[in-house]
C-alpha atoms as one frame of an Amber mdcrd trajectory, in Angstrom:
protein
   0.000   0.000   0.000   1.341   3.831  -0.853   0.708   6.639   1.418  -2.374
   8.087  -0.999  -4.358   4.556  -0.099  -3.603   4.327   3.158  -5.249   7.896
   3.916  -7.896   7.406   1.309  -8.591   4.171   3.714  -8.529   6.378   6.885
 -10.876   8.799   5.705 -13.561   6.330   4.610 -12.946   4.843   8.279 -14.842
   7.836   9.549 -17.515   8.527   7.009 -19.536  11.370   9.584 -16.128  13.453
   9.971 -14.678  13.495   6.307 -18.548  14.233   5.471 -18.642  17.123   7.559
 -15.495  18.411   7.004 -15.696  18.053   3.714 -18.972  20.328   3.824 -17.132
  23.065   5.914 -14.532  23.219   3.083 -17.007  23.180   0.328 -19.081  25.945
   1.901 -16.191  28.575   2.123 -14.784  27.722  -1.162 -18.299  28.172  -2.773
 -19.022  31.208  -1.785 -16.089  33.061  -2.472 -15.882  31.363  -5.940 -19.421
  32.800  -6.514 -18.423  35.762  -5.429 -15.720  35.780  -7.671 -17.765  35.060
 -10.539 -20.102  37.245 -10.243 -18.477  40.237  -9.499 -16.319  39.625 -12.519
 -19.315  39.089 -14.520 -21.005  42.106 -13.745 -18.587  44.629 -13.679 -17.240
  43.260 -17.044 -20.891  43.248 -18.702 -21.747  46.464 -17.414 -18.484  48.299
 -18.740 -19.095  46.228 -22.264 -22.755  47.897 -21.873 -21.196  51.686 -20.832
 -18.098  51.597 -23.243 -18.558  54.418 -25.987 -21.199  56.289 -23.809 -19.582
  59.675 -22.125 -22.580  61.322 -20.663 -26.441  60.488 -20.577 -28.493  63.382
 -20.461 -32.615  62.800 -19.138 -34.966  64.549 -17.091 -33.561  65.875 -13.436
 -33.220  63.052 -10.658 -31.304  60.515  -9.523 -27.910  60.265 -11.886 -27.639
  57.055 -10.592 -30.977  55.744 -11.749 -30.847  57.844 -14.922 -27.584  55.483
 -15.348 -29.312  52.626 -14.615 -32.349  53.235 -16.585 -30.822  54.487 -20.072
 -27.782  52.678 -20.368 -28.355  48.871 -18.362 -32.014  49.110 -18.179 -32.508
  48.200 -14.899 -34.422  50.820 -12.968 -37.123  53.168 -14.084 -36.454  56.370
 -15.958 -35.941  59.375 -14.045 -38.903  60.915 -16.174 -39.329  62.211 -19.983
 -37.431  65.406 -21.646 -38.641  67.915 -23.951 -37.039  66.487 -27.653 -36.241
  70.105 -28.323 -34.069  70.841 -25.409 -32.563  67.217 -26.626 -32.158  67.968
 -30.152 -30.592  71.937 -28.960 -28.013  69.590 -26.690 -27.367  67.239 -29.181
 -26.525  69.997 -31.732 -23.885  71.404 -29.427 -19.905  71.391 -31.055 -18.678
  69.384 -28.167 -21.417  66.347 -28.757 -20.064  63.473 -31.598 -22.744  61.429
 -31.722 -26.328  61.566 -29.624 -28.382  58.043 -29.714 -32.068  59.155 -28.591
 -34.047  56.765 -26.414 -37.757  56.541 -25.998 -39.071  53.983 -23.065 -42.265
  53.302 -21.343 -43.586  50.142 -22.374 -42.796  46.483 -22.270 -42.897  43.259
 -24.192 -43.406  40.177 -21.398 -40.696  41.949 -19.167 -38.571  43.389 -22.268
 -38.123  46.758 -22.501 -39.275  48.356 -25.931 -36.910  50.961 -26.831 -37.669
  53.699 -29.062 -34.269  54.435 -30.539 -32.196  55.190 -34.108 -29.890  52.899
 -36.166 -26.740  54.156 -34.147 -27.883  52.671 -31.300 -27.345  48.967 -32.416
 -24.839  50.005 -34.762 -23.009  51.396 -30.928 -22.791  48.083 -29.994 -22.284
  46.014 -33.297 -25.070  44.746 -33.293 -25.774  42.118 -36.408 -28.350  40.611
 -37.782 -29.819  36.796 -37.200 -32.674  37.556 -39.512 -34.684  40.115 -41.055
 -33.430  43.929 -41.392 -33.308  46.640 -39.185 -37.215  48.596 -38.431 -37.541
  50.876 -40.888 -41.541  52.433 -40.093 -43.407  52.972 -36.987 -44.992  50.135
 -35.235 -41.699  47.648 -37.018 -39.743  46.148 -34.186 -36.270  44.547 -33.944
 -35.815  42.009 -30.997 -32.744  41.346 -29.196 -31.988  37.469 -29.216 -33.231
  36.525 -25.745 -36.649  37.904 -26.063 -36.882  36.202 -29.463 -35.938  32.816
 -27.540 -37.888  33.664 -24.672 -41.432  34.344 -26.365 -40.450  32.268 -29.625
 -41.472  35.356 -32.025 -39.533  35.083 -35.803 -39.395  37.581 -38.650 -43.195
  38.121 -39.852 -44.567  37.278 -36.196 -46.619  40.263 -34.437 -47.097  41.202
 -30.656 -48.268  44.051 -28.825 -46.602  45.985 -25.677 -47.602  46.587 -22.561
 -48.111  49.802 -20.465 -45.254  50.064 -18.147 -41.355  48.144 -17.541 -42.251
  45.085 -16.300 -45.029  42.630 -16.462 -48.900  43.359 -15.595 -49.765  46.613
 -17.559 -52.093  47.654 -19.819 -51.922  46.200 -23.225 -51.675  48.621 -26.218
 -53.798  46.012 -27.870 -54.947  48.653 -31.143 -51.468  49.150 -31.901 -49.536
  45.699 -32.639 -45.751  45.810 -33.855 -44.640  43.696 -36.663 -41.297  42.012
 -36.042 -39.199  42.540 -39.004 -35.915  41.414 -37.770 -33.859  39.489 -35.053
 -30.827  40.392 -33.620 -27.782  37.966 -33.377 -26.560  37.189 -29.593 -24.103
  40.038 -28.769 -23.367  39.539 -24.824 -25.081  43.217 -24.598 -27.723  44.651
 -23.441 -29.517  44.542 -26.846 -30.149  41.098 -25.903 -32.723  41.635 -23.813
 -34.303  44.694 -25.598 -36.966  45.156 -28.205 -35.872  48.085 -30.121 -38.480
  50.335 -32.525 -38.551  53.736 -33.787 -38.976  56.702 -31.617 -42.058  57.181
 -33.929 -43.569  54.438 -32.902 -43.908  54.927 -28.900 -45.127  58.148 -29.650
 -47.692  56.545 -31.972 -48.634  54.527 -29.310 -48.965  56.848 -26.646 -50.863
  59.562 -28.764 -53.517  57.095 -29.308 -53.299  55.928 -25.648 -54.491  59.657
 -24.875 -50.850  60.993 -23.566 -49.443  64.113 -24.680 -45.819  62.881 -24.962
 -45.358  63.180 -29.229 -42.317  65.937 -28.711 -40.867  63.392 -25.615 -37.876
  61.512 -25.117 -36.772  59.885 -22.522 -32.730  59.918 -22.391 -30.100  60.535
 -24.902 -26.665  59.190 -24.877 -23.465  61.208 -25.665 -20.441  60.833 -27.220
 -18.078  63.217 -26.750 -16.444  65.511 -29.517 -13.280  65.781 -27.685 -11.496
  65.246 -24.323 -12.205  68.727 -23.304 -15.891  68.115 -23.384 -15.828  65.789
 -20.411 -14.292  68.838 -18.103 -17.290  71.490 -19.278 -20.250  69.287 -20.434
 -21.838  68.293 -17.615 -21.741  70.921 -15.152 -23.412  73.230 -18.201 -25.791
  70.727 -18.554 -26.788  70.920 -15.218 -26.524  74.446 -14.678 -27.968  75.975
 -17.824 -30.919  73.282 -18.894 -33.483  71.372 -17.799 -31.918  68.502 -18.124
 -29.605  66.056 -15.571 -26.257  65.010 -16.865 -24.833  61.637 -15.927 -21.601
  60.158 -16.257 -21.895  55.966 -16.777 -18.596  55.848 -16.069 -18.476  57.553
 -12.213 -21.910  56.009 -11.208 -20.998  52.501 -12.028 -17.428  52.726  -9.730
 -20.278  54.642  -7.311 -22.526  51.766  -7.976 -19.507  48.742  -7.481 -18.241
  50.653  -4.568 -21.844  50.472  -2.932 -21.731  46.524  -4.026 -18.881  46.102
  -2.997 -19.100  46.481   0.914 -21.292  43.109   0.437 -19.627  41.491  -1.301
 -16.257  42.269   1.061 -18.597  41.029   3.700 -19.558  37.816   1.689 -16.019
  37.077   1.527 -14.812  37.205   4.621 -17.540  35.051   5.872 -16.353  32.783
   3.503 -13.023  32.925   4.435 -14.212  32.375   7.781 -15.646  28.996   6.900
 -12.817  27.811   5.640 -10.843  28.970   8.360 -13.336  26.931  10.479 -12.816
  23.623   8.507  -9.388  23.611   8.890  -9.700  23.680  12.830 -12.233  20.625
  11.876  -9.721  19.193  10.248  -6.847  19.825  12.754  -9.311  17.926  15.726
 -10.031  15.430  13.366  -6.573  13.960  12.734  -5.339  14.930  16.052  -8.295
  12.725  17.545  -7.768   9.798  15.052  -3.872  10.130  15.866  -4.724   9.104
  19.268  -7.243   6.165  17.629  -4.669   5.426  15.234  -1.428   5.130  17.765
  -1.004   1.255  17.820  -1.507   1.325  13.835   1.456   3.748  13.356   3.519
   1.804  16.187   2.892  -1.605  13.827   3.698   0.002  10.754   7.090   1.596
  12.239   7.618  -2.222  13.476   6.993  -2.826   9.696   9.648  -0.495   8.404
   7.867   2.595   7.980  10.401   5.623   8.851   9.189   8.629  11.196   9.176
  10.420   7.947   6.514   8.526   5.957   4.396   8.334   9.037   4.583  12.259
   9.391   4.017  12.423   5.060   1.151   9.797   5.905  -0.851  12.554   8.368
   0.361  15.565   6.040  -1.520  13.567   3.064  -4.171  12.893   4.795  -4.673
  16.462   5.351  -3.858  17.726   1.813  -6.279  15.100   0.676  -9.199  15.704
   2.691  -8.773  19.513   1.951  -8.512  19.387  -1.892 -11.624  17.048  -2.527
 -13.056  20.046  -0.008 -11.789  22.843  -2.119 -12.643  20.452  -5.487 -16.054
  20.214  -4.330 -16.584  23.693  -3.334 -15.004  25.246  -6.704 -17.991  23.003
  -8.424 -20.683  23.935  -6.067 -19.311  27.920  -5.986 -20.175  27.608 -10.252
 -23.580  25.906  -9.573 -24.953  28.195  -7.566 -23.447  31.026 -10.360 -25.524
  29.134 -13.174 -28.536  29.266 -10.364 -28.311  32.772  -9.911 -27.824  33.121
 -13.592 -30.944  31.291 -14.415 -33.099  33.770 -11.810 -31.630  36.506 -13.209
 -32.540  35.755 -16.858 -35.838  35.110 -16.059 -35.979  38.830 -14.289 -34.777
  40.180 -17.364 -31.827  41.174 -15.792 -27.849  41.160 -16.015 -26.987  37.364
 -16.872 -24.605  35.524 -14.755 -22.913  31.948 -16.163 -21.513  29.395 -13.964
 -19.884  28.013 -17.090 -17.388  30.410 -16.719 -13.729  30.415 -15.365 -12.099
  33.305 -12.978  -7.703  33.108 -13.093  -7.937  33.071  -9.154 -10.086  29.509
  -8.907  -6.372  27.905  -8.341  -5.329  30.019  -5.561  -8.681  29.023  -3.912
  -7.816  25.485  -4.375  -4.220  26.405  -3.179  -5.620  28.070   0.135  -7.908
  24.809   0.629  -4.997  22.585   0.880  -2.697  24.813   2.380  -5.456  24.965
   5.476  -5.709  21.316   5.354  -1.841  21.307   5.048  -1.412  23.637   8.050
  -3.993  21.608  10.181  -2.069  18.281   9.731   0.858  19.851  10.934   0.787
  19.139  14.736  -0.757  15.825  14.517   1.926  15.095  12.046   4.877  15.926
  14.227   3.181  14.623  16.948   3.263  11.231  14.913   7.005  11.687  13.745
   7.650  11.336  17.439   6.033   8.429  18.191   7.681   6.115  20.585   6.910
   2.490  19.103   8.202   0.367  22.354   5.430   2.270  24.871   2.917   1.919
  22.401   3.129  -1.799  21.533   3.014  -2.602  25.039   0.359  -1.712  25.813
  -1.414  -3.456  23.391
């Protein structure tokens, strides 16, 4: 027998204690990998989403939900803008490029965006099927909300009243889907995207006086100099709010990430907490295990291999724990992936992998490493003749 069966043997020899040191390990590990992945996730979808905007400009309120609402669509809008105090910014020398949006309805939890052809062309967008809308009530659909409600080119629907599920339906005014959007890992995926025309088409028959209303517009800058001037004119001299993407989502992240500091430690915590199991573990089966390790030094076994023999065990014990957590840490990411799909939401994948996974592995064994070490020294120095006599 080698040193790997022999502990292999040991820890099956006390089913209840590997088991629950096992879970100890597996807890920690799994929630600082999904914390890992997550984080990662999100932050690196929501720059993809910001990159290329400089400034959203919408009605005055929260910049952090005007943030939210025009660029990740995630909250509600901070309210509607006059489209000629949006067309008088976006004629400014210091604006590049100005993507209007138009929201206020829904498709089955989809947002329908009433937008231009720069705003998919922002992201590079490209066609599945079908062409781009090109008059009112034609809609584009981003590649989720084709999957999710299982609507092709030709297919019609109508919106509802509001940003999420349960409003009024705008039943007399049906859009025709004339195009599908291939998957781009953006925002657009979970978007319906029209023609400004059409949501003011729809609202001017629903009896609302919005026709000359926007809701946001997003800014490109002309130049560097722009960024330093921009915003605090825009805030000053209009009635509009100026956001930057870029400052409210480190605002946003720096908000999260309290939690998710939190999160960790208490993960670190259980891992710390296994490895203590782990130290009383083999320190109690040391004692159960005395007139073993006397035979096996009768045997030939050096001090050496007997010390290797309760280091391995350790190693062992904490790397199936670390193993196990790593795979339950990227279930529970695929879970919380899958709940956050279905809210329309951000989209998290547990089939992704973070470059730090081996370190966690490497502090899983290291614990179980460091909690062998006393009952490993303390079998280096066993005293075979005491031992055998007693039997």
């Amino acid at each position: 027998m080698n040193l790997a069966t022999i502990s292999l043997a040991y820890l099956r020899a006390r089913p209840l204690a590997t088991a629950l040191n096992l879970l100890l390990l597996a807890l920690g590990i799994a929630t600082i990998t999904l914390l890992l992945l997550a984080t990662a996730q999100l932050e690196e979808r929501m720059s993809r989403d910001a990159r290329g905007i400089d400034l959203v400009a919408g009605a005055k309120g929260s910049p952090m939900q005007l943030v939210l609402s025009a660029v990740y669509h995630l909250d509600a809008p901070t309210g509607n803008i006059q489209l000629a105090d949006a067309q008088a910014l976006a004629r400014s020398p210091a604006v590049k490029k100005a993507i209007p949006l138009a929201l206020g309805d829904s498709f089955r939890g989809n947002r329908i965006v009433g937008t231009n052809h720069d705003y998919p062309a922002h992201y590079g967008a490209k066609l599945a099927a079908g062409r781009l809308w090109g008059e009112p009530m034609e809609a584009v659909l981003g590649a989720d909300v084709a999957a999710g409600a299982g609507l092709a080119v030709g297919a019609t629907f109508t919106g509802a009243h509001g940003l999420a599920e349960g409003g009024d339906m705008h039943e007399q005014e049906p859009f025709k889907v004339v195009g599908v959007l291939a998957r781009s890992g953006t925002v657009l995926d979970r978007l319906v995207l029209t023609s400004v025309e059409s949501v003011w088409e729809i609202h001017e028959h629903a009896g609302a006086a919005e026709r000359k209303e926007i809701t946001a517009l997003l800014i490109q800058y002309a130049s560097p100099l722009a960024a330093a001037t921009m915003p605090r004119q825009v805030n000053a001299s209009s009635a509009l709010q100026a956001a930057s993407p870029a400052y409210e989502s480190a605002r946003l992240f720096r908000m999260i990430g309290v939690g998710a500091d939190v999160l960790r430690a208490f993960g670190l915590v259980l891992v710390l907490v296994a490895g203590l199991s782990v130290f009383i573990a083999l320190l109690n089966a040391l004692e159960d295990r005395r007139y073993d390790l006397a035979v096996m030094r009768m045997l030939g076994a050096s001090r050496a291999k007997l010390m290797g023999l309760m280091l391995l065990e350790g190693a062992v014990l904490s790397a199936l724990g670390g193993i196990a957590g790593i795979a339950l840490g990227h279930l529970c990411a695929q879970g919380l992936g899958a709940a956050l799909k279905a809210a329309q939401q951000t989209a998290v994948t547990g089939w992704a992998w973070h470059p730090r996974e081996p370190w966690l592995l490497a502090l899983a064994v290291g614990v179980g490493i460091a909690a062998a070490l006393l009952p490993a020294w303390r079998a280096y120095r066993t005293d075979v003749a005491p031992v055998l006599a007693e039997g």
